[in-house]
N, C-alpha and C positions, 0 to 999 in steps of 0.2 A: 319521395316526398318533396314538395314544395313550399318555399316560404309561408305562402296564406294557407294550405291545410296546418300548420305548425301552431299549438294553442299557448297560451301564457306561458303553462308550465313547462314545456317544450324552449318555446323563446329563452325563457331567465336559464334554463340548465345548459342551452346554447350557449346563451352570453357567459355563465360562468367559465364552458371551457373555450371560449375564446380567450377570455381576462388570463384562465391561465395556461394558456399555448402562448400568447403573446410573451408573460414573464418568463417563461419559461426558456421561450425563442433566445428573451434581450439577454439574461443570464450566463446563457451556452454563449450567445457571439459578445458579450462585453466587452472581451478582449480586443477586438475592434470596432468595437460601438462607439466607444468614447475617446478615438484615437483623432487625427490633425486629419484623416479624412475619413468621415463618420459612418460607415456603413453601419448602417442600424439594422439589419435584417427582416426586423421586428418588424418594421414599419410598412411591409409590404404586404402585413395581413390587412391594413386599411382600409386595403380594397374587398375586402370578405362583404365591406358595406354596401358595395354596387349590389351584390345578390340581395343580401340582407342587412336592409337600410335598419333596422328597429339594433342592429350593433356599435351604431354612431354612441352613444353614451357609454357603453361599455369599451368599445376602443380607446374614449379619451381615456377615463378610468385607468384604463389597461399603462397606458405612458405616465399618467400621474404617478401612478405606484411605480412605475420602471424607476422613475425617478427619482423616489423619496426614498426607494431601499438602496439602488444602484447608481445614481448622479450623485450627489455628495456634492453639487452646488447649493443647495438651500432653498430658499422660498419661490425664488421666480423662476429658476431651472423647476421646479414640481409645478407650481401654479400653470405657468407658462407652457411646458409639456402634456399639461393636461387638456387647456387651451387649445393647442397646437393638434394635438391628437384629435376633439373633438370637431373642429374646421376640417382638417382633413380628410377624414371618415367621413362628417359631416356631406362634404363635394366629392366623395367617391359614391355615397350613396341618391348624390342628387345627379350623378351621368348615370346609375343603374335606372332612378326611376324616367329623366328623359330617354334614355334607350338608345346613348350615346353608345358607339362602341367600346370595347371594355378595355380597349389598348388605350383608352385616355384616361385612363386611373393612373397612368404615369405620370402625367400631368402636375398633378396634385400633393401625390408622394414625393414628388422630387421640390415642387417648390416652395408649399408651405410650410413642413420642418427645415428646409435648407434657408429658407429667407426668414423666417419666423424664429427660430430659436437664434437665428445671426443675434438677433437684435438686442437679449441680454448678456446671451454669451459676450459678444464682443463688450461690453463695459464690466461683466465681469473675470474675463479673462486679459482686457488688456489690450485686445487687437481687433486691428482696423474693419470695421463692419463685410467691406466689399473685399478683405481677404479672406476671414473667413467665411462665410457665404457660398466663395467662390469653390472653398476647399469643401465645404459640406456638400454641395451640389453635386459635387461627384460621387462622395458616397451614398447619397439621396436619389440619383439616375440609377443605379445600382436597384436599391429598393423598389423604384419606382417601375423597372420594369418587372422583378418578381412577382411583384403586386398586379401586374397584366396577366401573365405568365399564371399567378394562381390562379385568379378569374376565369381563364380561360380551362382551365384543368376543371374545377368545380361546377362549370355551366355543365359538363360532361356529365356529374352527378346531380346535382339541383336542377329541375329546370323552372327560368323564370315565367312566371303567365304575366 
């Protein structure tokens, strides 16, 4: 099956078990999710958007909630994640629909939540923007390429038209 033969109700029961593969993923790896260098694991489904762009909303979703049950920073760590998540998804699903190659979903994974959550973390944690940034990146190249890496597994199963 391919993305356009897939009908609404196909679509939403999709997105429901992405929302919860996603929490499910942040849950299992929290223990170094939320560590001085943030391998989110999670973050690497993002790229499920380059196949199937209609999971941009449900991806953000998916990090909002990571957030509001599992972050325990408060309003702009959940706003801001969820923000984050949908950008993200957002430009993974706009190099599936250019027909960029799928190894630039690394791209995106690495640098919108590594530069993008820098920006509250650091005022609510204390420290200096371009340190950690620097320290997320790493955990976010990380992601960034599983998020290739799954892409390319799943073109195997899906194919796009």
């Amino acid at each position: 099956m391919d993305m356009k033969s897939m009908n609404k109700t196909q679509k939403l029961a999709f997105s429901g078990a992405v929302i919860a593969l996603y929490i499910v993923v942040m849950y299992l790896t929290q223990s170094f999710a939320f560590g001085q260098y943030q391998v989110r694991i999670a973050t690497a489904i993002y790229a499920v958007a380059y196949l199937f762009p209609f999971l941009v909303i449900p991806l953000g979703l998916s990090n909002l909630l990571a957030n509001m049950v599992m972050g325990g920073l408060g309003f702009f760590d959940i706003v801001g994640g969820g923000i984050v998540g949908l950008l993200t998804a957002g430009c993974c699903a706009l190099l599936g629909k250019k027909r960029i190659t799928h190894w630039a979903v690394a791209i995106p994974i690495t640098l919108i939540p590594a530069l993008g959550v820098s920006l509250w973390l650091s005022g609510l944690l204390g420290i200096p923007y371009w340190a950690l940034a620097a320290s997320l990146l790493v955990g976010q190249f990380i992601s960034g390429m599983a998020g290739a890496l799954l892409v390319q597994a799943l073109k195997k199963i899906w194919r796009k038209s």
